[in-house]
C-alpha positions as CSV (number, residue, x, y, z in Angstrom):
1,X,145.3,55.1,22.8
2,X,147.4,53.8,25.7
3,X,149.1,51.1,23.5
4,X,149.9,54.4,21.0
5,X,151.2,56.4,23.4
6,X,153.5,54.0,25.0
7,X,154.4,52.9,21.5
8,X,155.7,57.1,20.9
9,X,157.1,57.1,24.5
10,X,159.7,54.2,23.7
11,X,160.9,55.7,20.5
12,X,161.7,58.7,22.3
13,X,163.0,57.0,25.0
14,X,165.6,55.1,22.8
15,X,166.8,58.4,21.0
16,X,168.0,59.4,24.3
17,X,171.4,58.4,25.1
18,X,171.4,58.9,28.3
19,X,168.4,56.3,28.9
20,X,168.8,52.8,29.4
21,X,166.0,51.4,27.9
22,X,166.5,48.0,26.3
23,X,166.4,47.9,21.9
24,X,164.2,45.8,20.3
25,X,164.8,41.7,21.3
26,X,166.8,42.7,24.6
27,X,165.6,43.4,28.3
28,X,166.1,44.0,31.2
29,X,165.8,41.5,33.9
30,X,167.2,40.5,37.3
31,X,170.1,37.9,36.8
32,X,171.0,36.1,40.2
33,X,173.6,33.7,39.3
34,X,176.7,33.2,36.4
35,X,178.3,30.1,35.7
36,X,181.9,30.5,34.6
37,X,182.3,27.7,32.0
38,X,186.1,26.7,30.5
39,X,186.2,26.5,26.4
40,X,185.1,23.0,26.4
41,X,182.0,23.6,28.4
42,X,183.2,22.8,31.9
43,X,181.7,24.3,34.7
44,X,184.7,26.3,36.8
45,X,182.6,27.6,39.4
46,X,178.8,28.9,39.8
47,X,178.5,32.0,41.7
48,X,175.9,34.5,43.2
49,X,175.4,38.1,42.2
50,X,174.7,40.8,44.3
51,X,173.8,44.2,44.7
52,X,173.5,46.8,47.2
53,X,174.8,46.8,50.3
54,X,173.9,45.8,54.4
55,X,170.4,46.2,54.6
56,X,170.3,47.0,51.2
57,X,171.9,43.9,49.9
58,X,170.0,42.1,47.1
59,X,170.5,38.9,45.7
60,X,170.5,39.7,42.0
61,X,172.1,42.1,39.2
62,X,169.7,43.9,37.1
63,X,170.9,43.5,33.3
64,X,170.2,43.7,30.0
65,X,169.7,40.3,28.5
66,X,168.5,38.6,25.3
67,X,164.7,39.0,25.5
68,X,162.1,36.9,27.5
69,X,159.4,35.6,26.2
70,X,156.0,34.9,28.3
71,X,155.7,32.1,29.7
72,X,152.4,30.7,30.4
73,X,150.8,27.0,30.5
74,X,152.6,23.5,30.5
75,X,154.8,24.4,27.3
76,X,158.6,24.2,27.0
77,X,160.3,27.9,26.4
78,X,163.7,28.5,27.2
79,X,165.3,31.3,27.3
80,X,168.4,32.5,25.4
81,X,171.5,32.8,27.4
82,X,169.9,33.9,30.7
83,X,168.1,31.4,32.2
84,X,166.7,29.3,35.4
85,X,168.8,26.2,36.6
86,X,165.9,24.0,35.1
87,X,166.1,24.6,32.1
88,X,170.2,25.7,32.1
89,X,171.2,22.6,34.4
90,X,167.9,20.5,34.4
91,X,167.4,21.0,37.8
92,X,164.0,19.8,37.6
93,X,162.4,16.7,39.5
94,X,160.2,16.2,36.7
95,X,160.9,17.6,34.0
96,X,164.1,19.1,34.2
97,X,165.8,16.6,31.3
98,X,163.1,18.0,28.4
99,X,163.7,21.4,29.8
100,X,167.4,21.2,29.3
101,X,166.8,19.5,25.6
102,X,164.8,22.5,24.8
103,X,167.3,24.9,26.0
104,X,170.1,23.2,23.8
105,X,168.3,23.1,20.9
106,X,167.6,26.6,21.4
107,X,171.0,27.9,21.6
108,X,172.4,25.4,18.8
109,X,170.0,27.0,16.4
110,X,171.6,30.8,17.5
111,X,174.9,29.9,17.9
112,X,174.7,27.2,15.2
113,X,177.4,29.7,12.5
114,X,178.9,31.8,15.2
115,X,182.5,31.0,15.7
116,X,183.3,32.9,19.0
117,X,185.0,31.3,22.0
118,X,182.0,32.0,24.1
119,X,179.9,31.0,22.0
120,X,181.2,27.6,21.3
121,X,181.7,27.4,25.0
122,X,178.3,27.6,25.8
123,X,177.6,24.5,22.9
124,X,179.7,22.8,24.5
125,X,178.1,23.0,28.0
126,X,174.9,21.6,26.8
127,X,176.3,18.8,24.8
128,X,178.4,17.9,28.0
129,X,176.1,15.6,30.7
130,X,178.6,15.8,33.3
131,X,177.5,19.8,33.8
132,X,176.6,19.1,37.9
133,X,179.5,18.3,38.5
134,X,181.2,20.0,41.7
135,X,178.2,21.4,42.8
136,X,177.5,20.5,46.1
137,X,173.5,19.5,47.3
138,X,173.5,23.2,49.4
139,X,174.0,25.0,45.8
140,X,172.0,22.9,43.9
141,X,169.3,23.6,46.5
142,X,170.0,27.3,46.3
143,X,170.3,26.9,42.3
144,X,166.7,25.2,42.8
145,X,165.0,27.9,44.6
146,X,164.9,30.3,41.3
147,X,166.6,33.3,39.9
148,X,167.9,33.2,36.3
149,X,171.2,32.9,35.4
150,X,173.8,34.1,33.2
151,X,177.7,32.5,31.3
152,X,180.7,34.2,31.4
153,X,183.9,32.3,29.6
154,X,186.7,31.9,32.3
155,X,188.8,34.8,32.2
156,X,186.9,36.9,30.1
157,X,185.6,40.7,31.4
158,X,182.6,40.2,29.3
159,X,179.6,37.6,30.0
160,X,178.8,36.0,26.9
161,X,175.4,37.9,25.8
162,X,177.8,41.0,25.9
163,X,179.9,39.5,23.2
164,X,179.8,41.4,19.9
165,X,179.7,37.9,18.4
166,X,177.1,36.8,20.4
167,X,175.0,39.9,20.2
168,X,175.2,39.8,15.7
169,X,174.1,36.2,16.3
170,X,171.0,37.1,17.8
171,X,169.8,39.6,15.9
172,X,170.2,37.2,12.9
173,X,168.1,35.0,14.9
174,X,165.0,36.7,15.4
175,X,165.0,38.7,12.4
176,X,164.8,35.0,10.4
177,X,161.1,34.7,9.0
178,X,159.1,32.3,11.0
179,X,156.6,29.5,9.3
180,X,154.4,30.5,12.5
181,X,153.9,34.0,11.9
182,X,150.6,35.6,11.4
183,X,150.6,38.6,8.9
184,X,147.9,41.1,9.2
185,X,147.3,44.9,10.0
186,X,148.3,46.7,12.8
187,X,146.2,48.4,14.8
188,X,148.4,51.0,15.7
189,X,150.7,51.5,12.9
190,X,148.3,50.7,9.9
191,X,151.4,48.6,8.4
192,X,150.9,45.0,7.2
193,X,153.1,43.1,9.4
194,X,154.0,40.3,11.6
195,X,151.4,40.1,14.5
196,X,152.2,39.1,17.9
197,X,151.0,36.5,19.6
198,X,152.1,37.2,23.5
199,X,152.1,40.7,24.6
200,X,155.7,41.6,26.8
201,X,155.1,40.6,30.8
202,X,155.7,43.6,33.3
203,X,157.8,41.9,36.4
204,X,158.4,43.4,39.8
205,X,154.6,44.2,40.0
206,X,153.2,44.0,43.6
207,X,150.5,41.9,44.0
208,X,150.7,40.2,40.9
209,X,152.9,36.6,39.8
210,X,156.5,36.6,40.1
211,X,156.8,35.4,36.5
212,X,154.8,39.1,35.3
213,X,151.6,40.3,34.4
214,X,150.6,41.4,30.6
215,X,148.8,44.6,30.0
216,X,147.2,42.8,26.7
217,X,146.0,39.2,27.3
218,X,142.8,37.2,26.1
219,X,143.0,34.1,28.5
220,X,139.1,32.8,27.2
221,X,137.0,31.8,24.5
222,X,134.6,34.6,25.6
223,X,137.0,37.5,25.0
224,X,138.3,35.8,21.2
225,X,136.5,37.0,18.6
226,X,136.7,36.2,14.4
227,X,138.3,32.7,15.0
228,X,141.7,34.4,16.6
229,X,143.8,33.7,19.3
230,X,145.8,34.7,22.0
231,X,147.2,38.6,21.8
232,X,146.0,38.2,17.8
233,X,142.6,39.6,18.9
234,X,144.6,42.9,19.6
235,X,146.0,43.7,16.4
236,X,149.2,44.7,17.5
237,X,152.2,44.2,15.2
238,X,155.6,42.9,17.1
239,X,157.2,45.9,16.8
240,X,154.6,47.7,19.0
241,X,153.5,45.4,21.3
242,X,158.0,45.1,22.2
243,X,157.9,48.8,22.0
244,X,154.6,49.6,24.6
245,X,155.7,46.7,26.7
246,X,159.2,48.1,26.9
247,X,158.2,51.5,27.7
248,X,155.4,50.6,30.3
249,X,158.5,48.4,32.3
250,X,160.7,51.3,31.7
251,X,157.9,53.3,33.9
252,X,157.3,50.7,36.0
253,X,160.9,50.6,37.1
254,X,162.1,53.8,37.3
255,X,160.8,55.4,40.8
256,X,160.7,58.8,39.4
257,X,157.8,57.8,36.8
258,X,155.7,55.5,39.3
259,X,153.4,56.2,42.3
260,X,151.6,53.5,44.7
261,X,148.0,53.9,45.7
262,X,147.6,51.4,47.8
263,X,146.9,48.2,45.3
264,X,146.9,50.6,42.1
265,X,150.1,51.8,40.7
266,X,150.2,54.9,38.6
267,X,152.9,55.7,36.2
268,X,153.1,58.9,34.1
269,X,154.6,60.3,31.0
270,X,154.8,63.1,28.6
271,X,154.8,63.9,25.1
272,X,157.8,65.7,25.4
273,X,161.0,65.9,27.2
274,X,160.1,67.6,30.4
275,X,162.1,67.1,33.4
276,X,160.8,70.0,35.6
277,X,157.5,69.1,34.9
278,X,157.6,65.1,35.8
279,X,159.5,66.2,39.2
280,X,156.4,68.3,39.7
281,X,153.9,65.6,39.0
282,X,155.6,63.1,40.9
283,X,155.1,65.8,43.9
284,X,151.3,66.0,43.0
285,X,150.7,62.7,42.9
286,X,153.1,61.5,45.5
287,X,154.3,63.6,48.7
288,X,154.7,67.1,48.8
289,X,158.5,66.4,50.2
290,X,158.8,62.9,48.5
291,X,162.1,61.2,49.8
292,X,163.6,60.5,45.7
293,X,164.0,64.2,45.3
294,X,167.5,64.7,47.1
295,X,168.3,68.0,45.6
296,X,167.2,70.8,48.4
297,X,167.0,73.6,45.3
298,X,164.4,71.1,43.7
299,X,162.5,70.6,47.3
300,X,162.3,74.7,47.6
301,X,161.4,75.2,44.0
302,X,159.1,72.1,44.4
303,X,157.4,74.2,47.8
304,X,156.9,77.4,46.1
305,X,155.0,75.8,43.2
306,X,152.7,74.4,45.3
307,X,152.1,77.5,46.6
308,X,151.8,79.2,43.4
309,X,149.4,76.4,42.2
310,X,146.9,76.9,46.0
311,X,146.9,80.7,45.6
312,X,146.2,80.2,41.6
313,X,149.4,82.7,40.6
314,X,151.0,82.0,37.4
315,X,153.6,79.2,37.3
316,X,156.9,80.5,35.5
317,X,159.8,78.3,34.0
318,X,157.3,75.5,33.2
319,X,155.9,74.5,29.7
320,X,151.9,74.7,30.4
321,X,151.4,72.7,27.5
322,X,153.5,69.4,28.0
323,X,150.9,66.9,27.5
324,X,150.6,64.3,30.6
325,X,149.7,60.4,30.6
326,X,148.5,58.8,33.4
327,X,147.9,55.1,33.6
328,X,146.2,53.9,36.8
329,X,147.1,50.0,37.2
330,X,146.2,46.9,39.6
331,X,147.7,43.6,39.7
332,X,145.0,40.5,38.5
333,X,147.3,37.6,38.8
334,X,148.9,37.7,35.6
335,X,147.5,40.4,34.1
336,X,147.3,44.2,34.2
337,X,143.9,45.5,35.2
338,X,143.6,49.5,33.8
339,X,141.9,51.3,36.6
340,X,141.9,55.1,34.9
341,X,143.7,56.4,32.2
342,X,144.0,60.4,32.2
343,X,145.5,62.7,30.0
344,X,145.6,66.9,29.7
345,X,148.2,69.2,29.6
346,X,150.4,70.3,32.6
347,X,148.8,73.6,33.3
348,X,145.5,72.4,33.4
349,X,146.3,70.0,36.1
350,X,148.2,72.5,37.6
351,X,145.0,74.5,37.9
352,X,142.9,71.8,39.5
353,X,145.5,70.4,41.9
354,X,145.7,74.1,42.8
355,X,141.5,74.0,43.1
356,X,142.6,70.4,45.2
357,X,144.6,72.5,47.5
358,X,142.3,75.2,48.5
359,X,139.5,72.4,48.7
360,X,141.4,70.8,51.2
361,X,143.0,73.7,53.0
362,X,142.0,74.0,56.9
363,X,143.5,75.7,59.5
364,X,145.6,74.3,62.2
365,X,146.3,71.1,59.8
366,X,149.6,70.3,58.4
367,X,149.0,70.0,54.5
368,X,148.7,66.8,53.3
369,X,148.7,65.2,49.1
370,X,145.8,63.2,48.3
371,X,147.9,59.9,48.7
372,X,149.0,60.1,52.3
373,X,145.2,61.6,53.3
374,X,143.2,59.0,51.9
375,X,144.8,56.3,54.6
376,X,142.8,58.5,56.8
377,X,139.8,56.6,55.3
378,X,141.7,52.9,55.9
379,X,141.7,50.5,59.2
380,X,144.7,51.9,61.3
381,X,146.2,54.1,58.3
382,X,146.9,51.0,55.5
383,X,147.8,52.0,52.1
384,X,146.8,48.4,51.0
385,X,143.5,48.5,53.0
386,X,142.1,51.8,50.9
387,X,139.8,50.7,48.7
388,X,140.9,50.6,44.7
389,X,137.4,52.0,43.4
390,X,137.8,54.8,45.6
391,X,141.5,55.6,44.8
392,X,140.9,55.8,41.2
393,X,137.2,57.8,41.3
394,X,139.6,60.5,43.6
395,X,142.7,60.8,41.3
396,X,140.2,61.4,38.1
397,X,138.6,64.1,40.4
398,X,141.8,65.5,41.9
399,X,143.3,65.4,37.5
400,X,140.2,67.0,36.3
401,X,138.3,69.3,38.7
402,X,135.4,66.5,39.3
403,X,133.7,66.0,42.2
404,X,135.1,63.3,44.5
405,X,133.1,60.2,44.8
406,X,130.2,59.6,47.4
407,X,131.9,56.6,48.8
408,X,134.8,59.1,50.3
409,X,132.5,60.9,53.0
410,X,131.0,57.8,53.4
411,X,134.3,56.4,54.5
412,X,135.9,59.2,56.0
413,X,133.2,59.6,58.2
414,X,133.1,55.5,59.2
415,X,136.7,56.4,60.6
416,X,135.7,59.0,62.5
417,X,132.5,56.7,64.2
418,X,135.2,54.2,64.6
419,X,138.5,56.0,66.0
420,X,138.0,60.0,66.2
421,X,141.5,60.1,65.0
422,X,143.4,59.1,68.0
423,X,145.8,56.8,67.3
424,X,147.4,60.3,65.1
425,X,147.7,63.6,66.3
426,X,147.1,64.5,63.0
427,X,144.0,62.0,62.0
428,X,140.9,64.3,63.0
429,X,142.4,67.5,61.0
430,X,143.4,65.5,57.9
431,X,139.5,64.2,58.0
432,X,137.6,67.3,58.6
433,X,140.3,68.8,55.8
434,X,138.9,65.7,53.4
435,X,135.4,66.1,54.6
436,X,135.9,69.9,53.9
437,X,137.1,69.3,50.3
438,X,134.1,67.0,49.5
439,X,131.6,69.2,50.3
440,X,133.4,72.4,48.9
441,X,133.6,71.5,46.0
442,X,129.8,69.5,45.6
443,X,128.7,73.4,46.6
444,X,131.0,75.0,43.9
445,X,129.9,72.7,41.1
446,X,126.6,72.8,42.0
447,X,126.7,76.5,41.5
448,X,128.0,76.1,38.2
449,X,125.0,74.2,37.1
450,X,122.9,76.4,39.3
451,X,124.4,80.0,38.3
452,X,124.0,80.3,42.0
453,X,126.4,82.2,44.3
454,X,126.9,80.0,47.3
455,X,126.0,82.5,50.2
456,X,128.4,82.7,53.6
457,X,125.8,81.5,55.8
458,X,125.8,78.0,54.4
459,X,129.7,77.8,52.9
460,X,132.9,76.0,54.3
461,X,136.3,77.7,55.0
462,X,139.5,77.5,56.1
463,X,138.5,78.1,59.1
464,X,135.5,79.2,62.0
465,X,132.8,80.2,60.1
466,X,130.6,81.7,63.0
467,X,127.4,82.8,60.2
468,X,127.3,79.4,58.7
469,X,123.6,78.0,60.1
470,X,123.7,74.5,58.8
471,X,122.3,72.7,61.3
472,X,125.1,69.8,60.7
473,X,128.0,72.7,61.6
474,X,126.0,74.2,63.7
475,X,125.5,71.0,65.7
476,X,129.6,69.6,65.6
477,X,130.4,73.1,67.0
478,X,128.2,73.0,69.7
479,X,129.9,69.6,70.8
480,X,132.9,71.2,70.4
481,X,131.6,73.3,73.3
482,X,130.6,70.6,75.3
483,X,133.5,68.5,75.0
484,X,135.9,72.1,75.8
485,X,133.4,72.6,78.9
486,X,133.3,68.8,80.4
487,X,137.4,69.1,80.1
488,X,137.7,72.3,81.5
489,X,135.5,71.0,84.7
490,X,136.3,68.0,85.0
491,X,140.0,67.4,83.7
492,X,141.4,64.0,82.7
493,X,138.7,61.7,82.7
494,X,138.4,58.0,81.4
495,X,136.1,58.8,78.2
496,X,135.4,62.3,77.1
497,X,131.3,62.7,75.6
498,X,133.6,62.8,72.3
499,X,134.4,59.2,73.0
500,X,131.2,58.0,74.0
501,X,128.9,60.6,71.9
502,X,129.9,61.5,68.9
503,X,129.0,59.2,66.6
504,X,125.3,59.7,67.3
505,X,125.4,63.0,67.7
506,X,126.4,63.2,64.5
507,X,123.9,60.8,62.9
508,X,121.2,61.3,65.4
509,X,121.1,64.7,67.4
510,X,117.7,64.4,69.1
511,X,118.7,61.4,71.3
512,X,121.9,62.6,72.9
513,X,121.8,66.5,73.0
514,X,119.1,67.1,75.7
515,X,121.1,64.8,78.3
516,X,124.5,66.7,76.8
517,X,122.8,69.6,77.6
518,X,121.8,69.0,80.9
519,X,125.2,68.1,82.3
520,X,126.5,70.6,80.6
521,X,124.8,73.2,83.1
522,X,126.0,70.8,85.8
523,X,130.1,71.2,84.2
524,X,129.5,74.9,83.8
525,X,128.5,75.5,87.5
526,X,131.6,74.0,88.5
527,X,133.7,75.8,86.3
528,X,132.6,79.2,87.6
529,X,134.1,78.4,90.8
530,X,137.7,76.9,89.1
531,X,137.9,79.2,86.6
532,X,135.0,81.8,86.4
533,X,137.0,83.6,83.2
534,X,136.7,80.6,80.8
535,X,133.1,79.7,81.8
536,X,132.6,83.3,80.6
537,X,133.8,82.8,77.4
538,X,132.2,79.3,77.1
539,X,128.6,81.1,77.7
540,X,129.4,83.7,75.3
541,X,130.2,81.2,72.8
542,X,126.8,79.0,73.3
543,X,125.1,82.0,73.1
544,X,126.0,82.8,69.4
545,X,125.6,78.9,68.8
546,X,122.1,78.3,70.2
547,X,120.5,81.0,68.2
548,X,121.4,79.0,65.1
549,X,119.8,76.1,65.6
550,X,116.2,78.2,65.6
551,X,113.4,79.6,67.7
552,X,112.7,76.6,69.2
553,X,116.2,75.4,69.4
554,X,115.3,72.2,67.7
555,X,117.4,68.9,67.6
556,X,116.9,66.6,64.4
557,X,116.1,62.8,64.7
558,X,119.0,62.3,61.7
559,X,121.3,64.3,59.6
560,X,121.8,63.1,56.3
561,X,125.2,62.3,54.9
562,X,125.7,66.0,53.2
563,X,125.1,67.5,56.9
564,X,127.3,64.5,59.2
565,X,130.2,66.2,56.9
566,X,129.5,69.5,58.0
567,X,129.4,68.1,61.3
568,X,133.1,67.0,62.2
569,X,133.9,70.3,60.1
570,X,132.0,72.2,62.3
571,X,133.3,70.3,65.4
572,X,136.8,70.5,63.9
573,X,136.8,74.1,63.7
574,X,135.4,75.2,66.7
575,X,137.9,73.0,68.8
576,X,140.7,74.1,67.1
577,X,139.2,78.2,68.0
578,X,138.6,77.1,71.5
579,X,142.0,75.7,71.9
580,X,143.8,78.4,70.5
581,X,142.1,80.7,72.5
582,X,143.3,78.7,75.1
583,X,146.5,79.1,74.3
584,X,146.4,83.1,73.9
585,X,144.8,82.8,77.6
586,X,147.8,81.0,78.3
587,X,149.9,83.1,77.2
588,X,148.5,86.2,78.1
589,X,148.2,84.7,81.8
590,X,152.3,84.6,81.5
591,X,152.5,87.6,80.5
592,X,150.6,89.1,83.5
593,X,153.0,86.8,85.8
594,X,156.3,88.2,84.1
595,X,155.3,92.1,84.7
596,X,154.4,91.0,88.3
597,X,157.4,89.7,89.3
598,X,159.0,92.9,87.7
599,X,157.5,95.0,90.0
């Protein structure tokens, strides 16, 4: 199905005229040199291409070129008209003279009847042995180091692929019937055809070989089947396999189509043309305010959907029905490994990102997408350090509505053992928010299946919930007592009982709570006398906490995983209510000062 759909994605994509994608035998690739050559094959001059500028610079030129084949293995393939200098100028310690032979014979055979001046130019380089000539050892070293490169006859405003000449010459050339073809059915089409034997490489692929990576490739005897070899095992005429290869670096190349998830890229498309709704899905999947959308009408529009999507209001001026495709891939050295492939309309996933934003929704944290909150569950923030498996099982859940996989708590709350959030501001919100979101929606579904309401006393909101009584919540906002109390009395100390407590009081209560406890009365005795106001407040709030945790006001040797999540959610939110009634006190205390002074 992916192969289809990227097979109906190109032939839209070439009836557009305002996309650039490349027709069948061209491509698009990264040209970092030209040689001018004179009409009887004489190199004038050899000289870089650029692009870009300052910091931007880049040493190469993006064009459309005869296509490339795959190269793979020992074997000689050149490349028409766009080239390396091995195989161009056989600079090559060891096999740079067959390279060059293979090159010439190439472009005899194309150019062989073609009676344009650049054309015959270009013959007349390779028969020529003299072509090094007036390059100095610095160039040939740079010409050495890689990058293809391109002809251009001297004093001519086209390079010589661009000829019309050139162009009718190549066609011919790869629309000639080949003694090597293998006929069969398509798997795609149904059409009897010529079958390809290489599926089209994807370059500019982090992670994976400079050369590209194949999204169809059968590298072993174990994955051949029925005596066939090579991309044969796929089915896939030439036509499609240049057609899905095409579109898929199309997506790859075009930022607007492409987000990174750490090692896993996802690209997108649709079944229709449907600009609003890709700029939207690029927001879902990417950043809220990502940095390619430059037009502020797009960012406000872009806002207010969101907003529509958390509060679950009707979205107007999009097509609901625009069918989505969403390709989840990873680099594996040369190859393309598919991590998830999702499809559904817009307005479904509109629905269950909006379900993804109330999940996720806490107070007093700035709202985050799913691809900048997940480094909250990485070493020091890394994109590249959050694990694939988990980035994939949390797109298909954020897509369809699912619940998030087990390995997310599991992580998120390893980071908050490890750190507590301190090396961000914003670290310990975004967490609780993910921890939040987990266990929302595990109670939601399990309703569902259930048919059971979930009652207030054990739910999650966007905020304090002071009638929840799990003992996990119960617990983290006690410590968030605690911790306010120890501060209050003690000010700025070296390590706060956050920093040296909470991880087991969040995995094992009975061993650290009765000590808490005890200096607890010792910090609130001292408070009375600094500030007898807040110790007030601070008794009145670990009276409504104590009688939650039971008669006996008991402390459990563990919590399970379910109820360490409710912890830091608990803790979380009952920090964030203590501090912002510290503020109003605050406030309220300036107040008094101002009328005062009045008087």
């Amino acid at each position: 199905m992916i192969l289809q759909e990227l097979h109906r994605y190109y032939g839209r994509l070439l009836a557009d005229p305002e996309c650039d994608v490349p027709p069948a035998h061209w491509s698009t690739e990264k040209a970092a040199w030209e040689i001018t050559l004179a009409e009887d094959g004489r190199v004038v001059r050899v000289l870089p291409l650029t692009t870009g500028e300052v910091k931007e610079l880049r040493r190469f030129i993006p064009m459309r070129v005869p296509e490339h084949g795959s190269r793979s293995g020992t074997g000689i393939l050149p490349f028409f008209l766009c080239d390396n200098a091995a195989y161009l100028l056989g600079l090559d310690s060891k096999r740079g003279e067959e390279k060059r032979a293979g090159a010439r014979a190439l472009h005899e055979d194309v150019l062989a009847s073609c009676d344009d001046a650049g054309a015959q130019a270009v013959r007349a380089f390779f028969e020529r042995d003299d072509c090094l000539e007036g390059l100095d050892e610095t160039l040939r070293a740079e010409l050495t180091g890689g990058g293809f490169m391109v002809f251009r006859l001297s004093g001519d405003r086209q390079r010589v692929h661009e000829r019309e000449a050139v162009r009718e010459a190549w066609a011919a050339y790869c629309d000639l019937p080949s003694d090597d073809d293998v006929v069969g059915q398509c798997a795609i089409t149904g059409e009897r055809t010529s079958m390809a034997r290489l599926f089209p490489q994807v370059t500019g692929v982090p992670g994976a070989q400079s050369a590209g990576a194949s999204l169809v490739s059968f590298n072993l005897d174990s994955f051949e089947s029925y005596g066939k070899k090579q991309a044969y095992n796929a089915s896939l005429s030439q036509e499609v396999a240049f057609n899905a290869g095409s579109a898929l670096r199309y997506l790859y190349g075009d930022l607007k189509h492409r987000v990174r998830f750490g090692q896993t890229t996802v690209v997108f498309w649709t079944d229709r043309t449907a600009a609003d709704e890709e700029l939207m899905m690029l927001a879902m999947l990417g950043d809220e305010v990502d940095p390619r959308v430059e037009d502020t009408a797009d960012l406000e529009r872009i806002q207010q959907t969101l907003e529509c999507m958390k509060e679950g209001k009707p979205l107007e001026g999009y097509d609901l029905e625009t069918r989505f495709f969403i390709l989840g891939l990873a680099p594996n050295a040369a190859r393309l490994a598919v991590r998830f492939f999702e499809t559904n309309t817009f307005g479904a996933i509109a629905r269950h990102y909006g379900e993804y934003l109330r999940d996720i929704e806490m107070d007093g944290v700035k709202p985050r997408s799913l691809r900048s909150t997940l480094r909250q569950t990485a070493p020091l923030g890394e994109a590249d350090a959050v694990p694939s498996t988990l980035v994939n099982n949390c797109l298909h859940a954020m897509l369809t509505g699912s619940r998030f996989p087990r390995a997310l708590p599991q992580l998120v709350i390893a980071r908050m053992r490890a750190d507590h959030g301190d090396n961000n501001p914003w670290d310990m919100g975004q967490r609780a928010a993910l921890l939040k979101a987990c266990l929302v929606r595990d109670q939601r579904i399990a309703a569902k299946e259930t048919g059971e309401r979930v009652s207030s006393e054990r739910s999650l909101q966007v905020d304090l919930n002071e009638e929840n009584t799990d003992r996990g919540y119960v617990l983290g906002r006690l410590f968030a007592v605690l911790e306010r109390t120890q501060t209050a009395a003690l000010g700025d100390v070296n390590a706060t009982i956050k920093d040296r407590f909470i991880g087991t009081a969040s995995m094992a209560p009975s061993r650290v709570y009765p000590s808490l406890l005890r200096n607890h009365q010792h910090h609130m005795a001292k408070l009375r006398k600094s500030n007898a106001g807040l110790s007030i407040k601070l008794e009145k709030e670990m009276d409504g906490i104590m009688p939650l945790l039971g008669e006996s006001c008991f402390f459990p040797a563990t919590l399970d995983l379910t109820e360490q999540g409710n912890f830091y959610v608990g803790y979380y939110q009952e920090r964030q209510f203590l501090w912002r009634s510290k503020k109003s006190e605050a406030s309220s205390s300036d107040a008094a000062s101002t009328e005062t002074s009045g008087e």
